[in-house]
N, C-alpha and C positions, 0 to 999 in steps of 0.2 A: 504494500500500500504506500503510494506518493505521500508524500506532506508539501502540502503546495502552502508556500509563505503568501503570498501575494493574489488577493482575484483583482482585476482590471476590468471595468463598465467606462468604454471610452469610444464613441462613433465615427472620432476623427481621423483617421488611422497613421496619421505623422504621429501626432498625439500620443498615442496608445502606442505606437513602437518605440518615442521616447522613453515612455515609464516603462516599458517593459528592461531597453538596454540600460536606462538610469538602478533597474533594480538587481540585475545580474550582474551589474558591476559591484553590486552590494552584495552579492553570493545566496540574492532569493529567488526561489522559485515561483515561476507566474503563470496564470493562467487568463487570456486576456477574453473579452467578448465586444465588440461594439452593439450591442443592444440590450439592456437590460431584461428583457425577456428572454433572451438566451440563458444569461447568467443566471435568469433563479430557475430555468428550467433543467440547467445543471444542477445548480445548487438541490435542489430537490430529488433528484435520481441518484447524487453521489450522496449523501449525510452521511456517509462514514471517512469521508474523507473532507470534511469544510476547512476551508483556506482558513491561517490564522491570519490575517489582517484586509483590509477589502478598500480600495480607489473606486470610488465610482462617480461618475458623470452626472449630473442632477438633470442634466437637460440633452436625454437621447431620444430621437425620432420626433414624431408629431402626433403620433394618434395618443388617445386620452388613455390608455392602456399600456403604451410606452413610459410614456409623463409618468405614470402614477409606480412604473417598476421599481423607484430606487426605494423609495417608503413600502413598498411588498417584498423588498430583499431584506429591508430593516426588520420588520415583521417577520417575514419568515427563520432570519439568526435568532432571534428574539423567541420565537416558537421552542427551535430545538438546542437552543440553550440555557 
């Protein structure tokens, strides 16, 4: 089983490969998504494995489903921990 340091919600994708190379130069392991919907759809299928620390993007995509994923990723670490 991975221990993944780092989850990454970032839609920009310069963006999201800076923090990813900014964080490997820090010796953590990442796992990145540009859309929060992906991310807690991971998040939910892996629970045995949740990243110990989490970057996320407050303002990915446009639909009202998107918008609302970073407060349902809050909610959902919040659930199972």
């Amino acid at each position: 089983m991975e221990i993944i340091d780092l989850l990454i919600v970032e839609d920009q994708h310069d963006e999201q490969l800076a923090y990813e190379r900014a964080s490997k130069r820090r010796g953590l392991s990442t796992i990145s998504f540009s859309s929060g919907l992906e991310a807690l759809q991971y998040l939910r299928v892996c629970t045995d494995t949740l990243p110990t620390a989490y970057l996320v993007d407050m303002r990915t995509g446009e639909s009202e489903e998107e918008l609302a994923s970073p407060l349902e990723i809050f909610k959902f670490l919040k659930s199972v921990n």
